[in-house]
C-alpha positions as CSV (number, residue, x, y, z in Angstrom):
1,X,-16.9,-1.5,56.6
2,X,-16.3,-3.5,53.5
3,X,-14.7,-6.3,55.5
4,X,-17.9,-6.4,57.7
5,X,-20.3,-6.8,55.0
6,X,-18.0,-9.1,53.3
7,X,-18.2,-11.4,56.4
8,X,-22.1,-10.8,56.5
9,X,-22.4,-12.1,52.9
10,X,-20.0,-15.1,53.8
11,X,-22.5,-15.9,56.4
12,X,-25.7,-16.0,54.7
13,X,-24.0,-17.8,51.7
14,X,-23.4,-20.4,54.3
15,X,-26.8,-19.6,55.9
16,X,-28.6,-19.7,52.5
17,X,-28.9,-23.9,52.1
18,X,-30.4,-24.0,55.3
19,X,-32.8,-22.1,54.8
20,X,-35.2,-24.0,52.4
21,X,-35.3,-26.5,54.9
22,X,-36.2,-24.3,57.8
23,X,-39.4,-22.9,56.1
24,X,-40.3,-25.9,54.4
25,X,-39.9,-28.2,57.6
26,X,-41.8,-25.1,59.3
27,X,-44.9,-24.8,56.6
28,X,-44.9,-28.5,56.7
29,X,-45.4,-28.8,60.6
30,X,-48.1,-26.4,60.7
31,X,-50.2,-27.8,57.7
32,X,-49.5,-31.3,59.5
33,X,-50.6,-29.6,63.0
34,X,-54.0,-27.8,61.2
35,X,-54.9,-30.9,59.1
36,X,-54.6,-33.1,62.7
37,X,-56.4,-30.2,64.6
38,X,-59.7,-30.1,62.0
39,X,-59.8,-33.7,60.3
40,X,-63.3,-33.7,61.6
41,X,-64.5,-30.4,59.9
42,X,-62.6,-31.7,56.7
43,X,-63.9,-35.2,56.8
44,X,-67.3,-34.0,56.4
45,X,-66.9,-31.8,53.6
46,X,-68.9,-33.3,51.0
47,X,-68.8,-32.2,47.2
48,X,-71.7,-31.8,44.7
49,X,-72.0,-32.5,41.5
50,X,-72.2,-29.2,41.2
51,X,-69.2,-28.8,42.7
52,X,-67.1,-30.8,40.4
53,X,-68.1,-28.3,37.7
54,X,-67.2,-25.3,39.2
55,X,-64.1,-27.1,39.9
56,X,-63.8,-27.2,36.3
57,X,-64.3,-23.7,35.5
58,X,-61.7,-22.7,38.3
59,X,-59.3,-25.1,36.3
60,X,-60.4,-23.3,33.2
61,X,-59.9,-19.6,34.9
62,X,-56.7,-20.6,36.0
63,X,-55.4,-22.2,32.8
64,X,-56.4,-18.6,31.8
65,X,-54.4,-16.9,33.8
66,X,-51.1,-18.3,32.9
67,X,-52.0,-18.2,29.3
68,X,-52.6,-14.1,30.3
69,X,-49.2,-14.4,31.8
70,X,-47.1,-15.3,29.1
71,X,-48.9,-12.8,27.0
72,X,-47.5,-10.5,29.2
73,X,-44.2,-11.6,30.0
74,X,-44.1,-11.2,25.4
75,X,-45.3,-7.4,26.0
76,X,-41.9,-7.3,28.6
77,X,-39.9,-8.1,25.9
78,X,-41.5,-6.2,22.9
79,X,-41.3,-3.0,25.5
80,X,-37.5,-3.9,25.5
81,X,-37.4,-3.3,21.4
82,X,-37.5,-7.2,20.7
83,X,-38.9,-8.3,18.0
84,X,-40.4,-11.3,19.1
85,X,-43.6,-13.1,17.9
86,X,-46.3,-14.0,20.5
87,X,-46.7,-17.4,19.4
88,X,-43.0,-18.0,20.2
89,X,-42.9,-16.0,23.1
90,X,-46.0,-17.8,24.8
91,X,-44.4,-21.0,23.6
92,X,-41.5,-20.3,25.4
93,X,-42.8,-19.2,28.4
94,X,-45.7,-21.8,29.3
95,X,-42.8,-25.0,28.4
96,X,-40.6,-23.5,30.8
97,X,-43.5,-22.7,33.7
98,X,-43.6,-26.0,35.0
99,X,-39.7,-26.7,35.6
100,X,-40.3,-23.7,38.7
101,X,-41.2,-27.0,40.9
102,X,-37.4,-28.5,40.2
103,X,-35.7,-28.2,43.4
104,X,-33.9,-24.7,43.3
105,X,-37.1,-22.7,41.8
106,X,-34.7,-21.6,39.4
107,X,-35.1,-23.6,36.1
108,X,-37.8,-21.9,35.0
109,X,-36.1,-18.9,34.5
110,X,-32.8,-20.8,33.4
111,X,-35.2,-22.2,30.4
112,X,-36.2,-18.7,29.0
113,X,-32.5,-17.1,28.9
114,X,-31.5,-19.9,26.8
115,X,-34.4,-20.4,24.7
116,X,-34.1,-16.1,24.3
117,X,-30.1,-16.5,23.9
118,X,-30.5,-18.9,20.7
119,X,-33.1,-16.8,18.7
120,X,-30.3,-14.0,19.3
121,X,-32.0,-11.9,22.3
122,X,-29.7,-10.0,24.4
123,X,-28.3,-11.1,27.2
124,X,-29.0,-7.9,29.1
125,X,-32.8,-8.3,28.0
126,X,-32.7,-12.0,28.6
127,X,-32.1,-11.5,32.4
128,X,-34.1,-8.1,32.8
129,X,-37.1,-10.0,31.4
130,X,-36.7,-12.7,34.3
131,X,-36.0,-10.4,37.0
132,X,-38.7,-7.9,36.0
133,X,-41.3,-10.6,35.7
134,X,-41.4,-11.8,39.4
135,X,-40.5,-8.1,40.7
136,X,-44.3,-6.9,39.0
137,X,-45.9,-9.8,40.0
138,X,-45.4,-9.1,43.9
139,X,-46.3,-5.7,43.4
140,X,-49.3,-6.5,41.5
141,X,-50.0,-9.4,44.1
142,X,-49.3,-6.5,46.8
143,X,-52.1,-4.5,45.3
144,X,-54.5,-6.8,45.1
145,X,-54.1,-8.0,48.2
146,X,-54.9,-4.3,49.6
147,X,-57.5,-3.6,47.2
148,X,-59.5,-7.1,48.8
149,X,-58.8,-6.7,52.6
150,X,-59.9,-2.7,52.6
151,X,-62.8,-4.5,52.4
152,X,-62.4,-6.0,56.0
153,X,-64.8,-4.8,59.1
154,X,-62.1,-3.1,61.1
155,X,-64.0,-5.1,63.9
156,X,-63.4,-8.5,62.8
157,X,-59.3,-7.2,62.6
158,X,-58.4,-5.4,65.7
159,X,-55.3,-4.0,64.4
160,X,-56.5,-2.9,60.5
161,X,-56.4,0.8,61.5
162,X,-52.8,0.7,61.3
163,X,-53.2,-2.3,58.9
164,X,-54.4,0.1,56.3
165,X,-51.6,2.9,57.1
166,X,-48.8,0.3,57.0
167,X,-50.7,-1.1,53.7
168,X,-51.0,2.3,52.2
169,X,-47.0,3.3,52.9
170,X,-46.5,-0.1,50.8
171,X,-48.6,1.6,47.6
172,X,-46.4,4.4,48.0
173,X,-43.5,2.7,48.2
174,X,-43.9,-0.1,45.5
175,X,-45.2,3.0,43.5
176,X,-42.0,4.8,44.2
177,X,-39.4,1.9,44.1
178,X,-41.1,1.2,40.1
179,X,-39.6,4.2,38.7
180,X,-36.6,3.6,36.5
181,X,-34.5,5.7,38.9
182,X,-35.1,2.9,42.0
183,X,-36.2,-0.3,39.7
184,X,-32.5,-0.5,37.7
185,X,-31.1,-0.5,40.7
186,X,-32.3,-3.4,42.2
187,X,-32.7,-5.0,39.1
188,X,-28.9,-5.0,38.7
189,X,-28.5,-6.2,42.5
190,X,-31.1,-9.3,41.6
191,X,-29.1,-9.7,38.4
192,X,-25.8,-10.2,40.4
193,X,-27.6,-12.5,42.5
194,X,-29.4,-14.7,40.2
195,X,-25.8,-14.8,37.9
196,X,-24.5,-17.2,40.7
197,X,-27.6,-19.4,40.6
198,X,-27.9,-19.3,36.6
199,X,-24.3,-19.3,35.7
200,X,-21.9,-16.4,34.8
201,X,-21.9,-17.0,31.5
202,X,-25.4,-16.3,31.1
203,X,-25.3,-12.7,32.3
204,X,-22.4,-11.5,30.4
205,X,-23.2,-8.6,28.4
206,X,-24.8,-6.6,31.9
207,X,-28.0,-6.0,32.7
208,X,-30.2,-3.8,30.2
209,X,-31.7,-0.4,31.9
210,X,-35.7,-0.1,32.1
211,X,-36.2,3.3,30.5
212,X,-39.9,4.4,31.0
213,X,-42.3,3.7,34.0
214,X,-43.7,0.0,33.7
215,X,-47.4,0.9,34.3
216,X,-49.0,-1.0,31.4
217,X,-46.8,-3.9,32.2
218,X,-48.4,-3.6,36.0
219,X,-51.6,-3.3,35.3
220,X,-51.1,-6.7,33.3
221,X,-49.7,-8.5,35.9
222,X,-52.7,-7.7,37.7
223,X,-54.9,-9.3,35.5
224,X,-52.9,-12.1,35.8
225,X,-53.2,-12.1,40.0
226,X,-56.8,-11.1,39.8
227,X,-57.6,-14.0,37.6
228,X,-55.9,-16.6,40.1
229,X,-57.7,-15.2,43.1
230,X,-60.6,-15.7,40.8
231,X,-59.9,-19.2,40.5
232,X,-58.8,-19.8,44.3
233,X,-62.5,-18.4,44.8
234,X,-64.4,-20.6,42.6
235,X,-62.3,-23.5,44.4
236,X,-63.5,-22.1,48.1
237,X,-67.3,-21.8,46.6
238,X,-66.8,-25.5,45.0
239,X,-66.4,-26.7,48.5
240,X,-68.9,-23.9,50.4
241,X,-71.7,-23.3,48.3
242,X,-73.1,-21.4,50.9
243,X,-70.4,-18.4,50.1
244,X,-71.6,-14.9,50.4
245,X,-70.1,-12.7,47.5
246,X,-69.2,-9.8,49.6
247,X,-66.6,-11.8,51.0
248,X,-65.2,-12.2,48.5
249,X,-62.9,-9.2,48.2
250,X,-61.4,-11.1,51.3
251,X,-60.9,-13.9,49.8
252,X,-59.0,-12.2,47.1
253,X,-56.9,-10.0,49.3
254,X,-56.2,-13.2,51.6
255,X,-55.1,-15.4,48.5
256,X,-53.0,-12.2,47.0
257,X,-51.0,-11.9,50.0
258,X,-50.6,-15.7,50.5
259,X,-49.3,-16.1,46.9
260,X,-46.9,-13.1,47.3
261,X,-45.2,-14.9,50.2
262,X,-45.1,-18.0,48.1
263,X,-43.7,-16.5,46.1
264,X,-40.8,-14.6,47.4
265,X,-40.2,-16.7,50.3
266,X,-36.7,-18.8,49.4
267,X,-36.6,-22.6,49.3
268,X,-40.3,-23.4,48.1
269,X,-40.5,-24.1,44.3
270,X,-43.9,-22.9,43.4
271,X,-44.5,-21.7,46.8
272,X,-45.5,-25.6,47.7
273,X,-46.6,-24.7,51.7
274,X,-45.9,-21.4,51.7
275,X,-49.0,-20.3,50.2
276,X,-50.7,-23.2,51.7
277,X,-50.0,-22.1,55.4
278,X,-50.2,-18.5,54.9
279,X,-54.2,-19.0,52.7
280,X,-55.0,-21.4,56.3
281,X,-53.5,-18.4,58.6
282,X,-55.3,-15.4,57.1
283,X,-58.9,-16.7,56.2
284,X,-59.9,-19.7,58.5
285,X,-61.1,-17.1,61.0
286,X,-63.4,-15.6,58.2
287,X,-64.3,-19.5,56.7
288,X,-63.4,-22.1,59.0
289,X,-60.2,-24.2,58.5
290,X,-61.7,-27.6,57.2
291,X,-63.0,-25.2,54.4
292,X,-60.0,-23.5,53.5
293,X,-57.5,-26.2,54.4
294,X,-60.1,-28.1,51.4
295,X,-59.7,-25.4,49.2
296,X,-56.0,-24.6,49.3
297,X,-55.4,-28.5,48.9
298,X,-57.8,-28.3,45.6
299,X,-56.3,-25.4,44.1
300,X,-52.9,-26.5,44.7
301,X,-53.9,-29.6,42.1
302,X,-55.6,-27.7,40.0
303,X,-52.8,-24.8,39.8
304,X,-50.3,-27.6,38.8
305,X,-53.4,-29.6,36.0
306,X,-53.2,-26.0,34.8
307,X,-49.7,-25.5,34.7
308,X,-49.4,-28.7,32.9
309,X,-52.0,-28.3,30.3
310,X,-50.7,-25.0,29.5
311,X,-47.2,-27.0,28.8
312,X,-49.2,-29.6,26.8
313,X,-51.3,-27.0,24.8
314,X,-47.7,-25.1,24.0
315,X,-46.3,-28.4,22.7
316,X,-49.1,-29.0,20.5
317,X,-50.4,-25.8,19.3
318,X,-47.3,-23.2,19.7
């Protein structure tokens, strides 16, 4: 048995560079094939001048969100016993955000272990609080996304009767798998994981144990989910001022899901074309695809302006 999964884990460490490739060649195709299929639709997409200014409020909403995130990601270490300052914390985090698009979507988290490492954080905390982070965030993204497409007429999605049954296991089971007793666990099988991407020497010391059930830090994460959807909707009403608010719910649940898969799908840094393809899959029944292909193209910028200026604002102000 041991020599079998030792061969299986010689196979997908050769599998492994490949892979990147094969979903981003695959996202690419398809957003190549959908922009080719509807060039009309998006061609005559014209924006207001209103528009343009909700397109600044979504920037605003967004920068928001990240700012929210880091706050968050400073309440991950204080719940650890650190005694770290927000401003620094916050610092830390929105400087490193932007490296996540460096090929390897690893750098990011590379960035906060050392900055936490030289202010004399442990190295068991240092990994937990980059392992945790992402872990909450797709549970938080899983949430949301079920909260929005309960929403959905059963008619216009054949299937969502077992939809919501397959949804409502995942509750349960994200629910479940948080507890200390699961989450340590797989926290320790990430840690051994992302050693070999980050470099032994930075997870020496083992991985430190979460000892209480991370609601709070949950709930935070989504805030920090909600207030992208919120932003990905002011971007689809930007473009379609014609929206109607009670589909909005969808739009959240679509984005939610589209940005979990962007963000635990290997080989896209940032999610670049994962979240793209998977936003064009799920909602252009419910919108049209000129609109949405419009509107993930427009949020994509203004996720990275956001991104940025919270890397500026950091420099300058933390």
């Amino acid at each position: 048995m041991r020599q079998f999964l030792s061969e299986i884990q010689l196979i997908l460490s050769r599998v492994k560079p490949y892979l990147r490739w094969f979903f981003l060649g695959g996202t690419l195709f398809f957003l190549g094939k959908a922009v080719k299929d509807n060039w009309q639709e998006v061609g005559q997409i014209r924006i207001t001048g209103m528009g343009w200014g909700v397109f600044g409020l979504a920037l605003l909403v967004t920068l928001m969100a990240h700012f929210w995130s880091a706050w968050v990601w400073v309440r991950i270490l204080v719940s650890f016993q650190q005694p770290v300052s927000a401003k620094w914390g916050m610092g830390v985090y929105l400087k490193t955000n932007v490296a996540k698009y460096l090929p390897g979507n690893i750098w990011h988290f590379y960035g906060r272990i050392l900055a936490m490492r030289e202010t004399g954080v442990s190295a068991g905390v240092a990994v937990l609080s980059v392992l945790i982070e992402p872990v909450l965030m797709a549970a938080a993204a899983f949430f949301v996304s079920f909260m929005g497409l309960m929403f959905v007429e059963v008619s216009k999605l054949g299937f969502w009767g077992l939809g919501k049954v397959i949804f409502g296991l995942g509750v349960f089971g994200i629910l479940v798998g948080l507890h200390p007793i699961f989450l340590n666990g797989f926290l320790r099988l990430l840690g051994r994981l992302k050693q070999k991407s980050l470099g032994k020497t930075q997870g020496d010391g083992g991985i430190f144990e979460v000892k209480a059930y991370p609601l709070g830090l949950l709930m935070g994460e989504m805030g920090f989910v909600l207030l992208r959807g919120l932003g990905f909707v002011l971007a689809v009403w930007a473009i379609f001022p014609d929206l109607d608010i009670s589909k909005v719910p969808m739009l959240l649940g679509g984005f939610s899901l589209a940005w979990l898969l962007g963000l635990v799908v290997p080989g896209a840094p940032g999610g670049i074309g994962i979240f793209e393809a998977t936003a064009v899959v799920l909602l252009s029944g419910f919108f049209g695809s000129g609109t949405i292909l419009s509107a993930v193209a427009f949020y994509r910028l203004i996720s990275v302006l956001a991104e940025t200026l919270g890397w500026g604002l950091a420099i300058f102000l933390l």
